[in-house]
C-alpha positions as CSV (number, residue, x, y, z in Angstrom):
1,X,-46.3,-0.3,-53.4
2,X,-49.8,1.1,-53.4
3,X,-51.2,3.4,-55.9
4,X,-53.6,6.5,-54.5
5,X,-55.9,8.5,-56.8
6,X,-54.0,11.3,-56.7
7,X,-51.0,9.2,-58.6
8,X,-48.9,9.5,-55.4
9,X,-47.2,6.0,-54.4
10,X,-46.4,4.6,-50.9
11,X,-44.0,1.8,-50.3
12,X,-45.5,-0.3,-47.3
13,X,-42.9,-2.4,-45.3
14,X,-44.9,-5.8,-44.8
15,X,-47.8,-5.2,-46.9
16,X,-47.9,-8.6,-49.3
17,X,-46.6,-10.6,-46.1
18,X,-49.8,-9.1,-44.0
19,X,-52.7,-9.5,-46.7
20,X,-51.0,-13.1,-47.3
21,X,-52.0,-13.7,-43.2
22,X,-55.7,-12.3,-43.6
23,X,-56.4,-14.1,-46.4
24,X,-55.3,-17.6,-44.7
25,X,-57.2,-16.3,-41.9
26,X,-60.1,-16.4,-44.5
27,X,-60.9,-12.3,-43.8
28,X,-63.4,-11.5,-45.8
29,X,-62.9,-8.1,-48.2
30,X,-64.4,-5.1,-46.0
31,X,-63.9,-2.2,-44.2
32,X,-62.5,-4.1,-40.9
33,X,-60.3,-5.9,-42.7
34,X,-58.9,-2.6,-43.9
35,X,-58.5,-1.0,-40.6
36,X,-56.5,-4.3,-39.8
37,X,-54.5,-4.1,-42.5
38,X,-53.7,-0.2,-41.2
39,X,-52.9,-1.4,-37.5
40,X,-50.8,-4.2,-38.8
41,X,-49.0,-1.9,-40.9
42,X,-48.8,0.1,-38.1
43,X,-47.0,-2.5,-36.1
44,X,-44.9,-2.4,-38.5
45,X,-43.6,0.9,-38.5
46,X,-45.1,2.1,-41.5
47,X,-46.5,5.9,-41.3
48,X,-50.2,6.1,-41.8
49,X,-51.8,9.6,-41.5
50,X,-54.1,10.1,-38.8
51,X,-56.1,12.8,-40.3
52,X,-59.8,11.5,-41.2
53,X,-59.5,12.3,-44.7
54,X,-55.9,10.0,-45.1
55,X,-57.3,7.9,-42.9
56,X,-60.2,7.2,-45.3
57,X,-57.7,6.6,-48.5
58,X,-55.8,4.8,-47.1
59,X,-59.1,2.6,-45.7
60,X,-60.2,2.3,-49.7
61,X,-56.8,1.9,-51.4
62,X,-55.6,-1.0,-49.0
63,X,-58.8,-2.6,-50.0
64,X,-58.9,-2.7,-53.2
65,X,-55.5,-3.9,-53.1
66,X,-56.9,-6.3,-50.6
67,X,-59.6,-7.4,-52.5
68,X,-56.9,-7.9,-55.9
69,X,-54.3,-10.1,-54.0
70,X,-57.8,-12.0,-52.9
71,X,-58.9,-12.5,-56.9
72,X,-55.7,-13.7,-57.9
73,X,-55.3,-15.9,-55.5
74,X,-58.5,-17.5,-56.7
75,X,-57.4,-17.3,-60.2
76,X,-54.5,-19.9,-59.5
């Protein structure tokens, strides 16, 4: 589950299981590797706004979450 500014949550089927593949791909923490995460999710069946503005929240949030799952792996 991903947390948005706004306070709205979003379930993401697949989410852990795909930053879990970038990371052993050694993807570093940046704006590609959000829009993978996106298509990936995508693939997945997960409904990702295409309007610019969604677009671009969902671009920051899945990093940062990206870029957390990346810091605590480095913590173990």
């Amino acid at each position: 589950m991903v947390k948005f500014p706004d306070g709205t949550n979003v379930r993401l089927v697949g989410l852990d299981e795909i930053l879990g593949e970038l990371y052993s791909e050694g993807r570093q923490a940046n704006r590609e590797t959000a829009e993978e995460i996106i298509t990936r999710l995508e693939a997945r069946k997960n409904f990702i706004p295409s309007a610019d503005l969604a677009r671009r929240e969902y671009v920051s949030v899945l990093l940062k979450e990206y870029r957390k799952y990346i810091a605590d792996r480095k913590e173990r």
